[in-house]
N, CA, C and O of each residue as an XYZ file, in Angstrom:
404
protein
N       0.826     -1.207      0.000
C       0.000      0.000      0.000
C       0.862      1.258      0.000
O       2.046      1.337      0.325
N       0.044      2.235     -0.427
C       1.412      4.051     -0.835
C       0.255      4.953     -0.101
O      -0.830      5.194     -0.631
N       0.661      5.433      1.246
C      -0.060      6.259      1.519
C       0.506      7.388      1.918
O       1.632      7.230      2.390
N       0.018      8.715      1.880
C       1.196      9.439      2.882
C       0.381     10.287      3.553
O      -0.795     10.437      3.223
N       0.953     10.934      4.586
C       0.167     11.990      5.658
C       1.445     12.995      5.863
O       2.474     13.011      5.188
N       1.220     13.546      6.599
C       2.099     14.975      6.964
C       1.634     15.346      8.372
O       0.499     15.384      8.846
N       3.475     15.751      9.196
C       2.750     16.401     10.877
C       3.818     17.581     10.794
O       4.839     17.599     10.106
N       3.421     18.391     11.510
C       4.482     19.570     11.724
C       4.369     20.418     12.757
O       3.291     20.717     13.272
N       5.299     20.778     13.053
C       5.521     21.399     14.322
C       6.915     21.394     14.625
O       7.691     20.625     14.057
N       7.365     22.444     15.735
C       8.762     22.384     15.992
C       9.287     21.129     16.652
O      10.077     20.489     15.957
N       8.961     20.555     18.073
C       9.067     19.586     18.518
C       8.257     18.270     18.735
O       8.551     17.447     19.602
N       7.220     18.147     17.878
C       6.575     17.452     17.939
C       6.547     15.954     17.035
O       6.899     15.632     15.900
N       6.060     15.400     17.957
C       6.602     13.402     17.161
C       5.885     12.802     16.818
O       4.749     13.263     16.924
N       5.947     12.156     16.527
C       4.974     11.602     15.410
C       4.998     10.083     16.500
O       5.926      9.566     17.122
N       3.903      9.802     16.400
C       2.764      8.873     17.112
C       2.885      7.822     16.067
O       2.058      8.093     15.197
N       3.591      6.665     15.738
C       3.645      5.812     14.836
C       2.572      5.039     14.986
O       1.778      4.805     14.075
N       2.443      4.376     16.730
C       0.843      4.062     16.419
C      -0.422      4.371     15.842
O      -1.171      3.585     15.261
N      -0.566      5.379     16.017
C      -1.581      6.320     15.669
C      -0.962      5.893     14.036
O      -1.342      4.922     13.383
N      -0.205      6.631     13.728
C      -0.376      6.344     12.022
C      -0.890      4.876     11.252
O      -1.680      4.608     10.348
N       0.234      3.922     12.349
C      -0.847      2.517     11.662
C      -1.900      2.608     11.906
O      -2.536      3.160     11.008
N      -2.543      2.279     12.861
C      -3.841      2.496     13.154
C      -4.645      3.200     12.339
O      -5.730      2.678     12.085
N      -4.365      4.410     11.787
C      -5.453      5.327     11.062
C      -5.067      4.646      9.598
O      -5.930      3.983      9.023
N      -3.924      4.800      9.083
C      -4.202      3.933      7.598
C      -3.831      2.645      7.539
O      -3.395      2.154      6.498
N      -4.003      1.800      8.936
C      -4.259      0.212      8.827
C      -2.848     -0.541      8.023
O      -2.893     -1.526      7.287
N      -1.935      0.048      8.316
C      -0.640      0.335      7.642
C       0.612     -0.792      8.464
O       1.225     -0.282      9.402
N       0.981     -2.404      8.061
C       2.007     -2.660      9.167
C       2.817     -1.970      9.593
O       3.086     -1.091      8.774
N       3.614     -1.867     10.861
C       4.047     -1.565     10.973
C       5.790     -1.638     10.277
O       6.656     -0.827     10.606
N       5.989     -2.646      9.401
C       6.861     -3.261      9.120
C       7.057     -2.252      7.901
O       8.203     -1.885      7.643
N       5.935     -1.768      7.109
C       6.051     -1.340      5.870
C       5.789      0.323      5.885
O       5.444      0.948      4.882
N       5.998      0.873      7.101
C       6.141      2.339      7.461
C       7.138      3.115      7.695
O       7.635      3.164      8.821
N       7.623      3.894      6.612
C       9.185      4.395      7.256
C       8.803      5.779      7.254
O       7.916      6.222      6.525
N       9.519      6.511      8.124
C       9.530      8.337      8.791
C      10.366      8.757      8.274
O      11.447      8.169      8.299
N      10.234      9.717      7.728
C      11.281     10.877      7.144
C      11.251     12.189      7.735
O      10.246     12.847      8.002
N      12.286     12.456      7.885
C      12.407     13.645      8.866
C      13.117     14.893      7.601
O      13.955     14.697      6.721
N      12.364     16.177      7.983
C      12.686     16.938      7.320
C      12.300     18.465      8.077
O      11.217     18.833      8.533
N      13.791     19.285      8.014
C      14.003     20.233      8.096
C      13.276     21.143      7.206
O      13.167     20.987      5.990
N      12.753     22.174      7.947
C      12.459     23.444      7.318
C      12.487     25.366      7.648
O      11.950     25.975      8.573
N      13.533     26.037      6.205
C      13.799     26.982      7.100
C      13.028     27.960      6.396
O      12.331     27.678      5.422
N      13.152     29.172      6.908
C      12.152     30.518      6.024
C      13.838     31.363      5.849
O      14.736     31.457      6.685
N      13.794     31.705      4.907
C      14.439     33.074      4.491
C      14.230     34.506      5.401
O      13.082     34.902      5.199
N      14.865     35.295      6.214
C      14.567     36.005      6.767
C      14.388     37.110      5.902
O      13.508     37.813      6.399
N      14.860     37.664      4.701
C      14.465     38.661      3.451
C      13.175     38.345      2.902
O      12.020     38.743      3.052
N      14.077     37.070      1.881
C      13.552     36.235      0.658
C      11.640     35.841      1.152
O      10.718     35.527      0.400
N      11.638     35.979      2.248
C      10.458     34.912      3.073
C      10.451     33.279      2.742
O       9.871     32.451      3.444
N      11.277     32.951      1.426
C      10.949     31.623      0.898
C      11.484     30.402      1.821
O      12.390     30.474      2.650
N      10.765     29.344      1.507
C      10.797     28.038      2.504
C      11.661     26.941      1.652
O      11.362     26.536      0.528
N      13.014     26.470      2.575
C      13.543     25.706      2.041
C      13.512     24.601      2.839
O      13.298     24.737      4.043
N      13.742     23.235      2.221
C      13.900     21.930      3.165
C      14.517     21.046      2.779
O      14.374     20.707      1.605
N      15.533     20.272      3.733
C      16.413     19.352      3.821
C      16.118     18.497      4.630
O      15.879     18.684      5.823
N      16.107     17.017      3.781
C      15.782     16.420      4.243
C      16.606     15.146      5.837
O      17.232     14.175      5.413
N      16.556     15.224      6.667
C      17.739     15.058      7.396
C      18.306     13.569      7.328
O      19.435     13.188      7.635
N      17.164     12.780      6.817
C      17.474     11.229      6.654
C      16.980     11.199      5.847
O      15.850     10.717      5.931
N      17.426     11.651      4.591
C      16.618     11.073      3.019
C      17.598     11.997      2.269
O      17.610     13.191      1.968
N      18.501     10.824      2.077
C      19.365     11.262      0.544
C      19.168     12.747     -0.701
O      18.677     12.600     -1.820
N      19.449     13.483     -0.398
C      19.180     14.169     -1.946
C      17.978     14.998     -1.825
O      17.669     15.557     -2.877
N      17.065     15.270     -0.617
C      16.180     15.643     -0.455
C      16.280     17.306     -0.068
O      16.660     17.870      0.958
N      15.876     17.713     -1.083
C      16.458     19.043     -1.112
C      15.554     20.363     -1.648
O      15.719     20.355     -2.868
N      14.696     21.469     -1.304
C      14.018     21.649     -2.144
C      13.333     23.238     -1.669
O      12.955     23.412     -0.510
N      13.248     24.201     -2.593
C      12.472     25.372     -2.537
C      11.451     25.913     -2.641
O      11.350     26.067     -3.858
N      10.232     26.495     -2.002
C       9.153     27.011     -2.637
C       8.747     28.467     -1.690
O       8.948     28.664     -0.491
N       8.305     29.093     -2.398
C       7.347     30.575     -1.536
C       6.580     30.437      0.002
O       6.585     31.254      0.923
N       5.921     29.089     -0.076
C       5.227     29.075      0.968
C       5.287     27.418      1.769
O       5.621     26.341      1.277
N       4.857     27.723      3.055
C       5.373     26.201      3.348
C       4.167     25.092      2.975
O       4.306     23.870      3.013
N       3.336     25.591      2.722
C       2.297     24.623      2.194
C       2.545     24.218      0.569
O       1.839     23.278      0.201
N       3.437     24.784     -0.450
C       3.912     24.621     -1.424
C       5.074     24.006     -1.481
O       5.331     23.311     -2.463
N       6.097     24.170     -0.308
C       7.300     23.504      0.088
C       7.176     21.738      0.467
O       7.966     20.838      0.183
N       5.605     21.675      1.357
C       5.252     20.425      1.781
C       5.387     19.381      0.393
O       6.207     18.521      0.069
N       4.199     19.905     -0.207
C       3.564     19.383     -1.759
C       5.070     18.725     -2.326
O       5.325     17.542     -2.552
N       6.013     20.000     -2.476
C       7.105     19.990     -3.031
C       8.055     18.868     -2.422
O       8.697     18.333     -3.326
N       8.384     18.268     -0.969
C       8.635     17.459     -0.730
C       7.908     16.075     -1.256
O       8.646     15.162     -1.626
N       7.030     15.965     -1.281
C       6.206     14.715     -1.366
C       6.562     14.478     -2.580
O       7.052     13.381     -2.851
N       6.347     15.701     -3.808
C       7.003     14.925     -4.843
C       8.387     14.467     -5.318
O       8.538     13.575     -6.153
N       9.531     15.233     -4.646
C      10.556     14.723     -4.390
C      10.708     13.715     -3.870
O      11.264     12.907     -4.614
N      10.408     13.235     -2.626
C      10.439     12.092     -2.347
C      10.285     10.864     -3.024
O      11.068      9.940     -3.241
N       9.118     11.055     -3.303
C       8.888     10.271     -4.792
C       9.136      9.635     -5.740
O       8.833      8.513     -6.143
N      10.176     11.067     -6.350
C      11.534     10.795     -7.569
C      12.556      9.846     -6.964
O      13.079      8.887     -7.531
N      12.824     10.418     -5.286
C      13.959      9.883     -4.873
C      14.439      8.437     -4.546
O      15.528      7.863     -4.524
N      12.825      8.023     -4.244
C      13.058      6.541     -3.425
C      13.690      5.808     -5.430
O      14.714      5.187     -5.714
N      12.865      6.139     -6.086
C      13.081      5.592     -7.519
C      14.307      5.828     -7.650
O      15.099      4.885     -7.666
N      14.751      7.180     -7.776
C      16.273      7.291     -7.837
C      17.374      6.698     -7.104
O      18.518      6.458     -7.491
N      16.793      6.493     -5.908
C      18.443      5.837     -5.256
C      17.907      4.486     -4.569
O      18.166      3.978     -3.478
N      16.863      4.005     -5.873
C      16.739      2.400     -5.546
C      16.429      2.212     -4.045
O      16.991      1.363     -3.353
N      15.396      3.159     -3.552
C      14.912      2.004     -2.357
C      13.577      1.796     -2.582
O      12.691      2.099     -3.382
N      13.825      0.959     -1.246
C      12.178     -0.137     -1.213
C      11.209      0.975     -0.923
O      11.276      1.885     -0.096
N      10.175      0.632     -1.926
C       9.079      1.556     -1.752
C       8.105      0.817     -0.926
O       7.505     -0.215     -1.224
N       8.048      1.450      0.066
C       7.065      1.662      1.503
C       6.170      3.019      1.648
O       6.311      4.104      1.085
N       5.415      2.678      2.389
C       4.185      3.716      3.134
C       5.436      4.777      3.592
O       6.579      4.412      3.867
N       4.951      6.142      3.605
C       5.701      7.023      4.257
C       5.045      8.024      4.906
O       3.874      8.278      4.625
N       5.817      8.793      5.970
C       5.229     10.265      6.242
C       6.519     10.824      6.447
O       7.631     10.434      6.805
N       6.044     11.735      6.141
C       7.305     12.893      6.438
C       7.177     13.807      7.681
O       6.272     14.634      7.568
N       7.786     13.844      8.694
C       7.510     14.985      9.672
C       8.238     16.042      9.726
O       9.458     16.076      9.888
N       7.474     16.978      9.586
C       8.650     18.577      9.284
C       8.775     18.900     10.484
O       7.945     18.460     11.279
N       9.608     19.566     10.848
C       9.772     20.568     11.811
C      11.222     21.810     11.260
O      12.361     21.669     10.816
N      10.198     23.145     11.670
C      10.933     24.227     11.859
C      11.957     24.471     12.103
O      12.160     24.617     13.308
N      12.763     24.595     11.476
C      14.220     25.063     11.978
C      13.931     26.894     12.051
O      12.935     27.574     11.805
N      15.416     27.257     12.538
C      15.297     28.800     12.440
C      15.217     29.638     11.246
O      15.587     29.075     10.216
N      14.774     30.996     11.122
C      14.774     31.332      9.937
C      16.092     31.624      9.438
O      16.942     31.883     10.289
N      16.421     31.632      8.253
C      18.284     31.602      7.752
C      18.495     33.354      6.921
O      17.829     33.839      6.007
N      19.340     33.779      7.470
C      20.019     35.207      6.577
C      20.122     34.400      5.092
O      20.642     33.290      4.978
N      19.433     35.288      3.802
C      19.716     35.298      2.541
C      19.811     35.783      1.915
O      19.630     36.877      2.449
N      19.997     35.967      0.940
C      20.645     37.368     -0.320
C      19.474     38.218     -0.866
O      19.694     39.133     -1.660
């Protein structure tokens, strides 16, 4: 099964039970991706790195466009660097905002 959800917040964790449970998901076939996200203190724009996911790298205006923008990266990526495609979520959390040009 390919499902995905999204949590965010600065310190906040993600409840793996809770995720099987709501999309009935083994636990065996659920992996977490953790991903950084910063704002531009000028620019305002939202960038994110992904902290355990290869190559995960990515820009947009707003963080609800940045999210989107992960998911489809992710996407490309598991294809690209040959891994096992599993159920995923990604949990963002906030980093600080970064000085930019």
């Amino acid at each position: 099964p390919w499902s995905v959800a999204y949590k965010k917040g600065k310190s906040t964790k993600i409840d793996k039970d809770s995720i099987i449970n709501y999309f009935q998901i083994p636990s065996e076939d659920l992996v977490i991706y953790h991903v950084t996200c910063n704002r531009g203190m000028k620019s305002g724009r939202w960038t994110a790195i992904g902290d355990d996911f290869p190559g995960l790298v990515a820009e947009e205006d707003t963080f609800n466009e940045l999210q989107k923008e992960c998911y489809i990266c992710a996407d490309e990526l598991i294809d690209l660097n040959n891994m096992e495609r599993k159920s995923f979520v990604i949990h963002f959390t906030k980093g600080p905002d970064l000085e930019d040009d």
